[in-house]
Structures are given as structure tokens and as C-alpha cells.
N, CA, C and O atoms as a GROMACS GRO file, in nm:
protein
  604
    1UNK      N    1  14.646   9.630  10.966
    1UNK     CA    2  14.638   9.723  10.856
    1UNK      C    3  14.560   9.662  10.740
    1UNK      O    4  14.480   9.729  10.674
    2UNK      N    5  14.590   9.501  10.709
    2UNK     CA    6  14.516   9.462  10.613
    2UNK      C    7  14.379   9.466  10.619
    2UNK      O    8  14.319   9.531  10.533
    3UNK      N    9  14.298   9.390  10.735
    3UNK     CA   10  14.182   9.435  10.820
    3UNK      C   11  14.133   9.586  10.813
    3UNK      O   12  14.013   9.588  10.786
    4UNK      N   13  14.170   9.673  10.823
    4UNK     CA   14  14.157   9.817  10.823
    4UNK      C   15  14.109   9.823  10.632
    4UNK      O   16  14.005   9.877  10.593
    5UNK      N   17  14.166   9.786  10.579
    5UNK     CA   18  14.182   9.854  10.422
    5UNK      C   19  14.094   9.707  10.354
    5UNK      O   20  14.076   9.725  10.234
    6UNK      N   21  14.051   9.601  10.391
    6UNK     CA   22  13.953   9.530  10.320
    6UNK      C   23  13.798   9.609  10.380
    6UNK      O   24  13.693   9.637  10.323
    7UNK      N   25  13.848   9.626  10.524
    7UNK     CA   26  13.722   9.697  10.560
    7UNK      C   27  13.615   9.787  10.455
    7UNK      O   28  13.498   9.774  10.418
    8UNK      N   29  13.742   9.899  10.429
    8UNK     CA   30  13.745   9.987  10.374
    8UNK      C   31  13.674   9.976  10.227
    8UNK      O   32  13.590  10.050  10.175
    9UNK      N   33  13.728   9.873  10.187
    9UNK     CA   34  13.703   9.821  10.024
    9UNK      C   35  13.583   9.744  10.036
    9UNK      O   36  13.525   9.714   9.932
   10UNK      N   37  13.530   9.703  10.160
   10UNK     CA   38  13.382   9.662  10.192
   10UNK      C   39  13.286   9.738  10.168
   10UNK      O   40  13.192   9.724  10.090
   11UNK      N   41  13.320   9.838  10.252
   11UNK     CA   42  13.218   9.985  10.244
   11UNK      C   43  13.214  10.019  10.133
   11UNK      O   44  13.116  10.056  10.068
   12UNK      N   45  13.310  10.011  10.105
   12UNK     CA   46  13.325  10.097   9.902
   12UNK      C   47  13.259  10.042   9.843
   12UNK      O   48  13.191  10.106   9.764
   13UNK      N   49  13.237   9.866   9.849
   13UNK     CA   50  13.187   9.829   9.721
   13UNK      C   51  12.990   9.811   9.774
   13UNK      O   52  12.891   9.778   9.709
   14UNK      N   53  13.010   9.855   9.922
   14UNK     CA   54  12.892   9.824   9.971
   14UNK      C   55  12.806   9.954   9.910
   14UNK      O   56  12.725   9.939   9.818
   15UNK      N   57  12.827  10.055   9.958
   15UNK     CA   58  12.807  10.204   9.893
   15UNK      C   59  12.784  10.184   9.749
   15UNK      O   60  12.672  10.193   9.698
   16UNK      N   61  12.883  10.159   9.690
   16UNK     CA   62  12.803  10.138   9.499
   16UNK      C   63  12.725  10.062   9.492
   16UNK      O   64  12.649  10.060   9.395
   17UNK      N   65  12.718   9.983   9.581
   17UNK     CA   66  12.585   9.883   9.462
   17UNK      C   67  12.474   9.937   9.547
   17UNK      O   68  12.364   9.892   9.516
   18UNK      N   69  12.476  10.018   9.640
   18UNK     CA   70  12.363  10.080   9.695
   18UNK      C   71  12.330  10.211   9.610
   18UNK      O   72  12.222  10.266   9.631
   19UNK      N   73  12.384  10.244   9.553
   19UNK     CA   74  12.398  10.368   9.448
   19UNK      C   75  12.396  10.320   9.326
   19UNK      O   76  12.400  10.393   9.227
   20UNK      N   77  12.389  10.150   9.318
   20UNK     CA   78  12.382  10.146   9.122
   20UNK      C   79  12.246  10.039   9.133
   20UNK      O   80  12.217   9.966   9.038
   21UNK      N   81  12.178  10.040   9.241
   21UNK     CA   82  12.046   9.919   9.214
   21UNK      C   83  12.032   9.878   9.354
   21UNK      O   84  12.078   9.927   9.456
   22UNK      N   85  11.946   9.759   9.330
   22UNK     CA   86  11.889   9.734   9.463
   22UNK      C   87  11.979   9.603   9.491
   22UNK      O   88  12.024   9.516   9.417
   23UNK      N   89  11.984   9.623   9.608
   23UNK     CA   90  11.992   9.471   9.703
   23UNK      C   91  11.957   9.372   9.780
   23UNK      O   92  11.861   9.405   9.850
   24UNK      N   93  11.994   9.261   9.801
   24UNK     CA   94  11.930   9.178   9.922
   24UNK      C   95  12.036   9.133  10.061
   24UNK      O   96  12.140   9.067  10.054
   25UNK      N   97  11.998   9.166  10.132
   25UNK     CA   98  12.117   9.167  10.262
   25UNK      C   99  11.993   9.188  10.376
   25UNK      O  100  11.883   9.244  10.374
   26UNK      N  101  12.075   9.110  10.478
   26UNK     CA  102  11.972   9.060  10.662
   26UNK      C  103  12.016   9.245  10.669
   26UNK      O  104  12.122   9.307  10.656
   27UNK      N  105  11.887   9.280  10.694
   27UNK     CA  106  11.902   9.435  10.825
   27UNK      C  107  11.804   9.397  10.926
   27UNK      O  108  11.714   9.315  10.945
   28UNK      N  109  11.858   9.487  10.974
   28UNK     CA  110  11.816   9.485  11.148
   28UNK      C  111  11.689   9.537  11.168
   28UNK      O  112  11.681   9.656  11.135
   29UNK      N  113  11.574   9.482  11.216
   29UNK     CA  114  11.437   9.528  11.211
   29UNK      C  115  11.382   9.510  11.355
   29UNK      O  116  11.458   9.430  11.411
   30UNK      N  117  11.290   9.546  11.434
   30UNK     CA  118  11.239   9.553  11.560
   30UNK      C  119  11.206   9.393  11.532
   30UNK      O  120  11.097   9.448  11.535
   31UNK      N  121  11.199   9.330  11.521
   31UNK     CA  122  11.216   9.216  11.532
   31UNK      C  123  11.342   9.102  11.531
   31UNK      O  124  11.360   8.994  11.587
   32UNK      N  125  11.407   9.173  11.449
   32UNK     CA  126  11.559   9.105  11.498
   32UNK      C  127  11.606   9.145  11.344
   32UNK      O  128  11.558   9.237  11.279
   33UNK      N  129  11.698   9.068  11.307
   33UNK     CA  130  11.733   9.071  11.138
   33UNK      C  131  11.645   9.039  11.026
   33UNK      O  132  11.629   8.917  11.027
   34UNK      N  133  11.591   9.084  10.945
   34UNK     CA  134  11.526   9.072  10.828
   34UNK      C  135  11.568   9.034  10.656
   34UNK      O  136  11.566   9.126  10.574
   35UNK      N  137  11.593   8.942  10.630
   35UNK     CA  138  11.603   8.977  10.480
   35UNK      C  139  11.546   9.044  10.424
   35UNK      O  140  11.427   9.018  10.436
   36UNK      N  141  11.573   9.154  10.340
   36UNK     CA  142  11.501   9.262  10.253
   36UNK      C  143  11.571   9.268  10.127
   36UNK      O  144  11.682   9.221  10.103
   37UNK      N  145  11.486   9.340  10.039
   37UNK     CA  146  11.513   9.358   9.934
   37UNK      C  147  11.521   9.524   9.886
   37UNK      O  148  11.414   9.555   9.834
   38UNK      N  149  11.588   9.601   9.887
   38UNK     CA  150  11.559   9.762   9.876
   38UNK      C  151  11.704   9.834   9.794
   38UNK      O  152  11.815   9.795   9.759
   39UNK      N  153  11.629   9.954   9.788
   39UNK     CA  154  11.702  10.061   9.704
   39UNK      C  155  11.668  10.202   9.767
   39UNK      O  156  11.558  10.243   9.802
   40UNK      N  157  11.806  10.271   9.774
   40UNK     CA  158  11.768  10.369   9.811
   40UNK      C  159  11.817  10.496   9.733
   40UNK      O  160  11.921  10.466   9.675
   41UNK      N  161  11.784  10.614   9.712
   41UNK     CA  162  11.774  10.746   9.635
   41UNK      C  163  11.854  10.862   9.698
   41UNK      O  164  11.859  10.868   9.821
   42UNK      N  165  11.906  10.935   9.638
   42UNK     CA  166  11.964  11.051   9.643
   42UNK      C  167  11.846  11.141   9.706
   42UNK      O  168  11.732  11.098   9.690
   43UNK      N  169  11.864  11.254   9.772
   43UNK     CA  170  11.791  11.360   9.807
   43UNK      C  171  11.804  11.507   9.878
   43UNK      O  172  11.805  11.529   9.999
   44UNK      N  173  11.810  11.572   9.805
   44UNK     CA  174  11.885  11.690   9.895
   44UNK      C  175  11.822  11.752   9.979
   44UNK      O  176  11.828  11.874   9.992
   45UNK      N  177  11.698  11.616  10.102
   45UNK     CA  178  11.664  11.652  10.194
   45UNK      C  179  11.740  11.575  10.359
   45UNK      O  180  11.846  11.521  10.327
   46UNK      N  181  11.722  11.564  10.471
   46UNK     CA  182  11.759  11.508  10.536
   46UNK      C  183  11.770  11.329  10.555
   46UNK      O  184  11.860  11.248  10.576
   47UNK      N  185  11.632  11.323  10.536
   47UNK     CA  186  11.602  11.182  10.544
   47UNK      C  187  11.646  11.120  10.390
   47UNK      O  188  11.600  11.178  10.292
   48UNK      N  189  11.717  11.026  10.375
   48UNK     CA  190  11.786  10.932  10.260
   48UNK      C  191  11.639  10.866  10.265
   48UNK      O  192  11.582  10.817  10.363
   49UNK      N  193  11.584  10.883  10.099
   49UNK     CA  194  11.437  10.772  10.082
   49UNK      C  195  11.502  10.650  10.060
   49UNK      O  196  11.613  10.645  10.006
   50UNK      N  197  11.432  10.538  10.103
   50UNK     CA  198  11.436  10.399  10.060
   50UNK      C  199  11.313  10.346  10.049
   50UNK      O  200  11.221  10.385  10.121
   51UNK      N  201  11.299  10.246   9.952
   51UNK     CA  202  11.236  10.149   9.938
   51UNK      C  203  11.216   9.990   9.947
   51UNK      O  204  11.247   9.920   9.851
   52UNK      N  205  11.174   9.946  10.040
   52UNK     CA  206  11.193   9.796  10.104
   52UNK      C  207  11.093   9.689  10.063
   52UNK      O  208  10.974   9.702  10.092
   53UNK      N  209  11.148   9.564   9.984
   53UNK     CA  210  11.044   9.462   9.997
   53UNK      C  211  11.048   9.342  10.104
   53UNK      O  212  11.102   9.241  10.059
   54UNK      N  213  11.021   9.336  10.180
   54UNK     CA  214  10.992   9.208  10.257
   54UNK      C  215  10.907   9.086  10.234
   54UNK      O  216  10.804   9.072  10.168
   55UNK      N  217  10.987   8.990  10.314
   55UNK     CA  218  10.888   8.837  10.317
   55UNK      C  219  10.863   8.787  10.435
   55UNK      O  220  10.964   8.802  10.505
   56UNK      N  221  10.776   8.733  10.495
   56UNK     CA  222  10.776   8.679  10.627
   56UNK      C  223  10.610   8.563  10.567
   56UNK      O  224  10.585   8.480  10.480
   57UNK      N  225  10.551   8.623  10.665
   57UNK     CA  226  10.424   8.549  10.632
   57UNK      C  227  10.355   8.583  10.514
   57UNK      O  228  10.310   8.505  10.430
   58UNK      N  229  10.351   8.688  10.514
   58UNK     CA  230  10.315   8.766  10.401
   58UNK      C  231  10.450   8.877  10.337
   58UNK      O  232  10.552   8.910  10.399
   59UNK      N  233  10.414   8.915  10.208
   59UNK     CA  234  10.519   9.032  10.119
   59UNK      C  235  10.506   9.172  10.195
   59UNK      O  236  10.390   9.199  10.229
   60UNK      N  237  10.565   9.227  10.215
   60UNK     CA  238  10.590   9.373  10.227
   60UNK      C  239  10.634   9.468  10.176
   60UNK      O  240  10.748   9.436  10.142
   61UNK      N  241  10.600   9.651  10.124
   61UNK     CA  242  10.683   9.682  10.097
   61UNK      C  243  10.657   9.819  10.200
   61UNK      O  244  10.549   9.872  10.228
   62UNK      N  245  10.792   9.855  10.243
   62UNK     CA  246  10.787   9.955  10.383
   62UNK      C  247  10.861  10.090  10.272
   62UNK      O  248  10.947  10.057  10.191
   63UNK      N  249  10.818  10.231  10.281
   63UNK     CA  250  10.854  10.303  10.181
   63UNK      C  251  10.885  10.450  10.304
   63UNK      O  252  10.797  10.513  10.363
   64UNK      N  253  11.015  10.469  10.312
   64UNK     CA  254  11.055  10.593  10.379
   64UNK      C  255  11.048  10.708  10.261
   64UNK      O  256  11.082  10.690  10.144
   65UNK      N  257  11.011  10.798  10.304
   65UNK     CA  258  10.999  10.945  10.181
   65UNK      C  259  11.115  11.030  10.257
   65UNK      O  260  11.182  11.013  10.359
   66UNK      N  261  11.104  11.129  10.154
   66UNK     CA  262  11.224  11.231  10.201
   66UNK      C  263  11.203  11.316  10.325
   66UNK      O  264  11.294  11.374  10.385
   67UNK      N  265  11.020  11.319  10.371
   67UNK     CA  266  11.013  11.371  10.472
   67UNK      C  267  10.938  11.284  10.555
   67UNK      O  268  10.886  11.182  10.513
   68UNK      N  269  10.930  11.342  10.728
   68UNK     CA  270  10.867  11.246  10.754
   68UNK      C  271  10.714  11.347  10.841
   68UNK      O  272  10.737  11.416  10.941
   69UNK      N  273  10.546  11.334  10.768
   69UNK     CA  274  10.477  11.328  10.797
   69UNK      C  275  10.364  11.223  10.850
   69UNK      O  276  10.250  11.211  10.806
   70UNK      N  277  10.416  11.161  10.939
   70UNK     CA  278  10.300  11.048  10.950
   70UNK      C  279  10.274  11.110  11.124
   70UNK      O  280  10.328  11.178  11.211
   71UNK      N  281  10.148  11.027  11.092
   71UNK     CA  282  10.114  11.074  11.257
   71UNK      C  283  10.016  10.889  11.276
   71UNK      O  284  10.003  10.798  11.193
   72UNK      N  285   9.972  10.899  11.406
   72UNK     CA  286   9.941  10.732  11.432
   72UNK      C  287   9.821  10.727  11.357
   72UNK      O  288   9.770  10.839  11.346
   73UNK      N  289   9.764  10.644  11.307
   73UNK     CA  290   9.692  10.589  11.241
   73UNK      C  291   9.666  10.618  11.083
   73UNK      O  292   9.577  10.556  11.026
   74UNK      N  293   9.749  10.717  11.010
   74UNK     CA  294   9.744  10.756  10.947
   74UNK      C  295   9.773  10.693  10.788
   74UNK      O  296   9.890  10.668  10.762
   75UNK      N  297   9.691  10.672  10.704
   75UNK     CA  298   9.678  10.595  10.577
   75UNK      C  299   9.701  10.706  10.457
   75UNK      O  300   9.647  10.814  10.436
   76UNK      N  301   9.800  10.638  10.393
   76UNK     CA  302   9.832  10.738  10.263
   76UNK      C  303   9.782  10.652  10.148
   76UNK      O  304   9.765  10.533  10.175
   77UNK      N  305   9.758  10.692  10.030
   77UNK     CA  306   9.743  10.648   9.889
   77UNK      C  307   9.852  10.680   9.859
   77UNK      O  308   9.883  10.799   9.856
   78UNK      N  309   9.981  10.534   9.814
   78UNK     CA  310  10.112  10.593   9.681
   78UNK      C  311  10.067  10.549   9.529
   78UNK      O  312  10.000  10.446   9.519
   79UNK      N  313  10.090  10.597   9.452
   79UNK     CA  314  10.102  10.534   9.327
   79UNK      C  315  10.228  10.524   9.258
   79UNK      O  316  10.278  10.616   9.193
   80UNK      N  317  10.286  10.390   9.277
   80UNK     CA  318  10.344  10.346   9.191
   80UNK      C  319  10.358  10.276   9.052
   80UNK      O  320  10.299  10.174   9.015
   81UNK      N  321  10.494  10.390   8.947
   81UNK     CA  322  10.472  10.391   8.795
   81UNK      C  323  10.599  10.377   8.783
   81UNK      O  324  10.694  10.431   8.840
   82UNK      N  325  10.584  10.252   8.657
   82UNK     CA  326  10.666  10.210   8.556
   82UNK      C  327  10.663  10.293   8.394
   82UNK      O  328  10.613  10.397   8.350
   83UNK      N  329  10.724  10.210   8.354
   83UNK     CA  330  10.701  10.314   8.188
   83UNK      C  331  10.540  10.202   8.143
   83UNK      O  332  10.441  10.242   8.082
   84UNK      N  333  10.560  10.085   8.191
   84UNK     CA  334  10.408   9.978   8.132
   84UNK      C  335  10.371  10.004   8.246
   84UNK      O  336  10.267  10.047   8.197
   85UNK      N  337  10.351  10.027   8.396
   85UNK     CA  338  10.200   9.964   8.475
   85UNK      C  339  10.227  10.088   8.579
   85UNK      O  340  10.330  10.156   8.580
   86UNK      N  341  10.105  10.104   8.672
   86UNK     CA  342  10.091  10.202   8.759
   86UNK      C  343   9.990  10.124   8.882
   86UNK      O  344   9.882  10.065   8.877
   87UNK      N  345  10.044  10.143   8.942
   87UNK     CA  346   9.956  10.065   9.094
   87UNK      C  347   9.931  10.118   9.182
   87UNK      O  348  10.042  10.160   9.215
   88UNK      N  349   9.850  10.159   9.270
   88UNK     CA  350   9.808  10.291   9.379
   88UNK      C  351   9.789  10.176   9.536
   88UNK      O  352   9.732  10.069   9.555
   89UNK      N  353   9.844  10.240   9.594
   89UNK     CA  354   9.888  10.108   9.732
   89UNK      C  355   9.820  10.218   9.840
   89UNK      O  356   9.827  10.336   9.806
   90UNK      N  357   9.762  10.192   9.952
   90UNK     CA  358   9.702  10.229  10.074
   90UNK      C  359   9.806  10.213  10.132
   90UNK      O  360   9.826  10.092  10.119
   91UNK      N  361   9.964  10.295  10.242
   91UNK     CA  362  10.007  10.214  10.324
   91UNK      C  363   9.990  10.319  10.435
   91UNK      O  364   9.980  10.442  10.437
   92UNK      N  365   9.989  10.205  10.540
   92UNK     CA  366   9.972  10.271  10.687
   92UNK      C  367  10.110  10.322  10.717
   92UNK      O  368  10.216  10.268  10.688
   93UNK      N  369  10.088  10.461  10.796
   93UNK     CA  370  10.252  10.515  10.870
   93UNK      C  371  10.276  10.385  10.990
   93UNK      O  372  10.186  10.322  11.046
   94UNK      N  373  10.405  10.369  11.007
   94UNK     CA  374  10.466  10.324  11.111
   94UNK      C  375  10.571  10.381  11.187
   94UNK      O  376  10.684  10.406  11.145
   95UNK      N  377  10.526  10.399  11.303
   95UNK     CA  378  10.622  10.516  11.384
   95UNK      C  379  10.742  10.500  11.428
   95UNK      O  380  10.828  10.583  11.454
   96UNK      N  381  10.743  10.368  11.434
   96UNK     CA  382  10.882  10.333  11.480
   96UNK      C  383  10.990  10.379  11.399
   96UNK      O  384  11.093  10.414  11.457
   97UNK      N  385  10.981  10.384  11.271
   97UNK     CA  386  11.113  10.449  11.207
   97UNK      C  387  11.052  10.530  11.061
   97UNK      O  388  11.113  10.541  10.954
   98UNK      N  389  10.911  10.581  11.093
   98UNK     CA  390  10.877  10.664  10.990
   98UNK      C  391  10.845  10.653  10.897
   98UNK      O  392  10.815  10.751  10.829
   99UNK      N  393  10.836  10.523  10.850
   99UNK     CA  394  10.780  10.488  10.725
   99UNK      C  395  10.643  10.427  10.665
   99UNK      O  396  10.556  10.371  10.732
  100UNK      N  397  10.641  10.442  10.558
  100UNK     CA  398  10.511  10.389  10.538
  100UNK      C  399  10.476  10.215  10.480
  100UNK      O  400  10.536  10.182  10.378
  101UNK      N  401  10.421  10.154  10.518
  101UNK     CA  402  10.387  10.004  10.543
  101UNK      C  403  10.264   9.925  10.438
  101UNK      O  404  10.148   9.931  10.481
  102UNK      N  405  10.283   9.866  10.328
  102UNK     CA  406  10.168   9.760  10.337
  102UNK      C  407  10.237   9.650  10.299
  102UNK      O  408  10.355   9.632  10.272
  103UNK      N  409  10.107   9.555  10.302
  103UNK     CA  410  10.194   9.433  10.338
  103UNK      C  411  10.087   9.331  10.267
  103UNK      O  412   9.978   9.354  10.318
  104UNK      N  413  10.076   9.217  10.161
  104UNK     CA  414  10.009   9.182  10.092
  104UNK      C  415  10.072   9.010  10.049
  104UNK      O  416  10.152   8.937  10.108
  105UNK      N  417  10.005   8.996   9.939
  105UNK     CA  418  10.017   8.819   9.909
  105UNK      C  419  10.183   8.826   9.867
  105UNK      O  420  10.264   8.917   9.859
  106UNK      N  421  10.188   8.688   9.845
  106UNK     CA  422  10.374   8.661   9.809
  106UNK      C  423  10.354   8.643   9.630
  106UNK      O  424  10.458   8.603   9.578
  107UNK      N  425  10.236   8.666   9.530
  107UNK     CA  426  10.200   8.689   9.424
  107UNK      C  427  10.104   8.798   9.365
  107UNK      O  428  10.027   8.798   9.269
  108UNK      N  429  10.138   8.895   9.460
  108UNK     CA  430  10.052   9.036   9.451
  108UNK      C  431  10.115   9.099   9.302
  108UNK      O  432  10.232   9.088   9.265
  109UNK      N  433  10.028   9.153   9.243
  109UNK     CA  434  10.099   9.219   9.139
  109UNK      C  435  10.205   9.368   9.118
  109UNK      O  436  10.264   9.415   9.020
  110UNK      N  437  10.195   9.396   9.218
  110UNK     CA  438  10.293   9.502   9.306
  110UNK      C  439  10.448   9.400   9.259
  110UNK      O  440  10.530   9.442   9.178
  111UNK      N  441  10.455   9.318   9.302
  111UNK     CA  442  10.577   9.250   9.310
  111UNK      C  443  10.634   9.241   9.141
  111UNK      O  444  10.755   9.233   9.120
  112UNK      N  445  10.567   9.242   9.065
  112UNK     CA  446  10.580   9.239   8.895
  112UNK      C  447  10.643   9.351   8.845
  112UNK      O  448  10.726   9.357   8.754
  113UNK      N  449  10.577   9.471   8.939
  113UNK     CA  450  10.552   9.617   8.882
  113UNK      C  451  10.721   9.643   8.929
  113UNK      O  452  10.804   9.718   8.877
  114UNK      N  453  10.735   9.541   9.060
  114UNK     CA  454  10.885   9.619   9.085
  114UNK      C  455  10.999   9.542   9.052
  114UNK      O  456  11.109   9.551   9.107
  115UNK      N  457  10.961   9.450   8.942
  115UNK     CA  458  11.072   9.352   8.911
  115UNK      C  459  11.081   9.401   8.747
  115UNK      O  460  11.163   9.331   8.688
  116UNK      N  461  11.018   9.505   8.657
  116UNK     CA  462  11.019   9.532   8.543
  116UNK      C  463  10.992   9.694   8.542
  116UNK      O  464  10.923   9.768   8.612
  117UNK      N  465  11.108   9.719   8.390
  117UNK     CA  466  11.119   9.816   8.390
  117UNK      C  467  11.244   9.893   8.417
  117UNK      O  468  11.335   9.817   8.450
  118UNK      N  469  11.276  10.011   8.416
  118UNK     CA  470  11.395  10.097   8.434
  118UNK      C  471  11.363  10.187   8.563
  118UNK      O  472  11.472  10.191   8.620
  119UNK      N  473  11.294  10.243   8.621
  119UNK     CA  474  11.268  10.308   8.699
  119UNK      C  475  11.143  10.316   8.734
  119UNK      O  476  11.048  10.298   8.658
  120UNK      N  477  11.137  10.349   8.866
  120UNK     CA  478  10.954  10.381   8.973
  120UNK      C  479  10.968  10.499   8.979
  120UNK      O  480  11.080  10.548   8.975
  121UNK      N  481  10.858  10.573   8.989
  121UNK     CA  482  10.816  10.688   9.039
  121UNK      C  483  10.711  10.659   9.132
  121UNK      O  484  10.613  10.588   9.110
  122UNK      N  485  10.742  10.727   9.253
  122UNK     CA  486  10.631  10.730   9.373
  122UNK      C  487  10.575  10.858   9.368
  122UNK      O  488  10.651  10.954   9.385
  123UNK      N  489  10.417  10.886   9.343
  123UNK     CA  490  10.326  10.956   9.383
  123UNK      C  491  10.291  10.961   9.500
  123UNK      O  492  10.318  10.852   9.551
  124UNK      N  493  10.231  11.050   9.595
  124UNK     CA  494  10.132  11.028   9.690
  124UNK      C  495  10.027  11.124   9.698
  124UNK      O  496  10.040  11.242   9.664
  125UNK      N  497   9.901  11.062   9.753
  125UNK     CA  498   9.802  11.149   9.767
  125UNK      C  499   9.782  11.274   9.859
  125UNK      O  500   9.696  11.360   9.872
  126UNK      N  501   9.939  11.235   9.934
  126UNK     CA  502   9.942  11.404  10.046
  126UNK      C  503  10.025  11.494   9.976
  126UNK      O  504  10.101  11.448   9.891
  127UNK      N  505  10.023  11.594   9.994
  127UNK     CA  506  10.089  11.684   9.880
  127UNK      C  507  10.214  11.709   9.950
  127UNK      O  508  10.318  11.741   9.893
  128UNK      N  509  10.198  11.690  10.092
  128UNK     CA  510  10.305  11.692  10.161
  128UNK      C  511  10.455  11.620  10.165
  128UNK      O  512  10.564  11.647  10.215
  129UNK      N  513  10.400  11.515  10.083
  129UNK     CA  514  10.527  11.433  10.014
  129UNK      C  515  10.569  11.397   9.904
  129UNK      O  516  10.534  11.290   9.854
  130UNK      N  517  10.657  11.485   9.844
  130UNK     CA  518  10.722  11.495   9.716
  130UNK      C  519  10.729  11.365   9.630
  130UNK      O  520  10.702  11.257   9.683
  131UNK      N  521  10.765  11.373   9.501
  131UNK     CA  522  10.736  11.218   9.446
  131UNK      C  523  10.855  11.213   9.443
  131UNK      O  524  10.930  11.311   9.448
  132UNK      N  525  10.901  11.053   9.431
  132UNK     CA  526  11.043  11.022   9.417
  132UNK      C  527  11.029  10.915   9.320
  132UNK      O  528  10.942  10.832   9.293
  133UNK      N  529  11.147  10.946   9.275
  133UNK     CA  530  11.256  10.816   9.176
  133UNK      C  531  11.308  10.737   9.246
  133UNK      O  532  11.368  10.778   9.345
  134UNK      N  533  11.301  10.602   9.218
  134UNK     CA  534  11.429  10.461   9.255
  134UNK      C  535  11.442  10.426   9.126
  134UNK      O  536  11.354  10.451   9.044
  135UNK      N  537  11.572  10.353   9.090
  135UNK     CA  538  11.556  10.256   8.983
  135UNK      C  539  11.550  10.108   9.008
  135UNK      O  540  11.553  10.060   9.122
  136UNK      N  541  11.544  10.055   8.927
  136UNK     CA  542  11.494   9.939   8.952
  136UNK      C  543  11.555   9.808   8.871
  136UNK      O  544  11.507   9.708   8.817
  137UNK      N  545  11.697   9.867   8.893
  137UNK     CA  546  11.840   9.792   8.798
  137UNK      C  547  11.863   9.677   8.972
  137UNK      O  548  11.848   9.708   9.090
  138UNK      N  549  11.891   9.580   8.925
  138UNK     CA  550  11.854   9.456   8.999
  138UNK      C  551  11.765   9.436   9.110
  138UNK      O  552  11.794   9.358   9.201
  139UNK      N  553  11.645   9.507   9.109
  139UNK     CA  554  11.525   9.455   9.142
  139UNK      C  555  11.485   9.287   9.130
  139UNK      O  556  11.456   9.203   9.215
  140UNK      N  557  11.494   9.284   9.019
  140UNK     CA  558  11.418   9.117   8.988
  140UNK      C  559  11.514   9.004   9.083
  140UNK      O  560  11.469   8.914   9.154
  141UNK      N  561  11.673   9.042   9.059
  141UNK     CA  562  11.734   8.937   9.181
  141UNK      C  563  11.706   8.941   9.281
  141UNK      O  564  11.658   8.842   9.336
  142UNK      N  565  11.727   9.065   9.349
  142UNK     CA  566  11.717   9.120   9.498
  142UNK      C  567  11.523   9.067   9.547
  142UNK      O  568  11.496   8.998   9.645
  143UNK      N  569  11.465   9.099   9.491
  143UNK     CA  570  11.340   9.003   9.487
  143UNK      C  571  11.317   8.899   9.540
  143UNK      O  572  11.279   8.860   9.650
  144UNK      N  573  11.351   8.852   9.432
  144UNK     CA  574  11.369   8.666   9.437
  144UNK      C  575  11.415   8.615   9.527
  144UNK      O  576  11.369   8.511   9.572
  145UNK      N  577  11.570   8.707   9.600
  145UNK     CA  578  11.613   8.610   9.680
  145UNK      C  579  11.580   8.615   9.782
  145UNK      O  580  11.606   8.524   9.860
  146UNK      N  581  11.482   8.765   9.833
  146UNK     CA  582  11.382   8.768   9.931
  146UNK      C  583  11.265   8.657   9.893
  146UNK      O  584  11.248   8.567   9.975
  147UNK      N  585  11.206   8.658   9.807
  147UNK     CA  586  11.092   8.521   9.796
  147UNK      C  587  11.139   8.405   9.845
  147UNK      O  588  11.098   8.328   9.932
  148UNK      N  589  11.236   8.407   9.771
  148UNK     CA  590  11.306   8.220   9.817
  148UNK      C  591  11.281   8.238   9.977
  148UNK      O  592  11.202   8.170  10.042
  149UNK      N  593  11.361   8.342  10.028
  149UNK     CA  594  11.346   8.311  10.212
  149UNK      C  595  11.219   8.291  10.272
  149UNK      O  596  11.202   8.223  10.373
  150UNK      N  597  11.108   8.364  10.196
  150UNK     CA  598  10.994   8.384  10.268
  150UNK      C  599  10.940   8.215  10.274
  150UNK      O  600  10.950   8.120  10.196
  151UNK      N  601  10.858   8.243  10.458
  151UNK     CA  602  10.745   8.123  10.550
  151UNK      C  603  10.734   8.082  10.428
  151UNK      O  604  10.661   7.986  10.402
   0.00000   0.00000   0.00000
């Protein structure tokens, strides 16, 4: 029973801090477990948006939208905005779980844009995908402690 109800109080506290900012925790990636760094958004569509930074050889950030239009080879323009900076990213679709992909230096200035500030807004150049909000209330930890891991 005790087991049952810490469980419980796991999920609970796992759920808020996924609902009050971002985190860093191993998920499970076609490659095995990943440290990431992400936040994910409310949406009163099917697909829950998230936003992911990765480290490996290079930085990543993998960006699921509320819908999913990608088809294979397919390159979107996002622009991502702060209240100071705005950055417009090329990422490729990836089919395996729908999202969209780029992947850049471990001092790209992308990485700045998402460590400052109160909130992102994602643009994209298909009209087909709505813009979204994340905030970006412990970004700068959740970050970092992906950098520290990264090759």
C-alpha cells in the first residue's frame, strides 16, 4: 500500500513540474535513453506539443506541434521569439514520432534564446501549423544539465 501511494505522489509531483517548467530526465529515444531537456504545453488538440533540447555529438532541438503534417523529406522554417531575440530554425520532419528536428553546435545561439526570458512563441512558415506557447521557467537548469552530459 505504501508502494502504491509514493507511486502515486511520484506521478503527482512528476505531472507539476511538467506543467510549471521544463525538465531534465533520461527518455526513451530510438536509440535507447536520452537525456533531454523539454517542456511541454497545453492544447485542445490531440497531440500534447513539446519541446526538446538534446546533447550527443552535437545540440538538438526536436519540436512536436499540435498537429502532425510532415511528410519524408520535408523542411519547415520555425521562428522562435522571446520578449529580446527571435531566431528562425530550418528543421527537418522526422517520422518516427512526428516531429520536427535540427540539430546544431553545443554554443549555437538558439541555446541563449531558450535559456532567457519568460516565454517562446513558435511560428512556422506552413500555415498548417498553429503557433504555440512554452514557457521557459527552468529552462536555464534543465539546459545545463543536458550540456554537462553532452560527448
Amino acid at each position: 500500500m505504501h508502494r502504491l501511494l509514493l507511486a502515486v505522489l511520484f506521478m503527482t509531483l512528476a505531472s507539476a513540474a511538467n506543467a510549471a517548467g521544463w525538465v531534465a530526465e533520461m527518455v526513451e529515444d530510438e536509440g535507447g535513453p536520452l537525456l533531454t531537456a523539454y517542456v511541454e504545453s497545453e492544447a485542445p488538440n490531440v497531440w500534447v506539443p513539446r519541446l526538446s533540447f538534446i546533447c550527443g555529438t552535437e545540440a538538438g532541438l526536436r519540436y512536436l506541434p499540435t498537429v502532425d503534417i510532415g511528410a519524408p523529406d520535408l523542411s519547415v522554417d520555425f521562428t522562435f521569439s522571446t520578449e529580446q531575440e527571435e531566431i528562425t530554425l530550418a528543421m527537418q520532419y522526422e517520422a518516427m514520432d512526428g516531429a520536427f528536428g535540427a540539430y546544431f553546435g553545443k554554443n549555437d545561439k538558439i541555446i541563449g534564446l531558450l535559456e532567457g526570458g519568460n516565454d517562446l512563441l513558435i511560428r512556422s512558415s506552413d500555415p498548417g501549423v498553429p503557433p504555440q506557447t512554452f514557457t521557459l521557467a527552468g529552462s536555464r537548469a534543465a539546459i545545463e544539465t543536458v550540456l554537462a552530459g553532452c560527448q
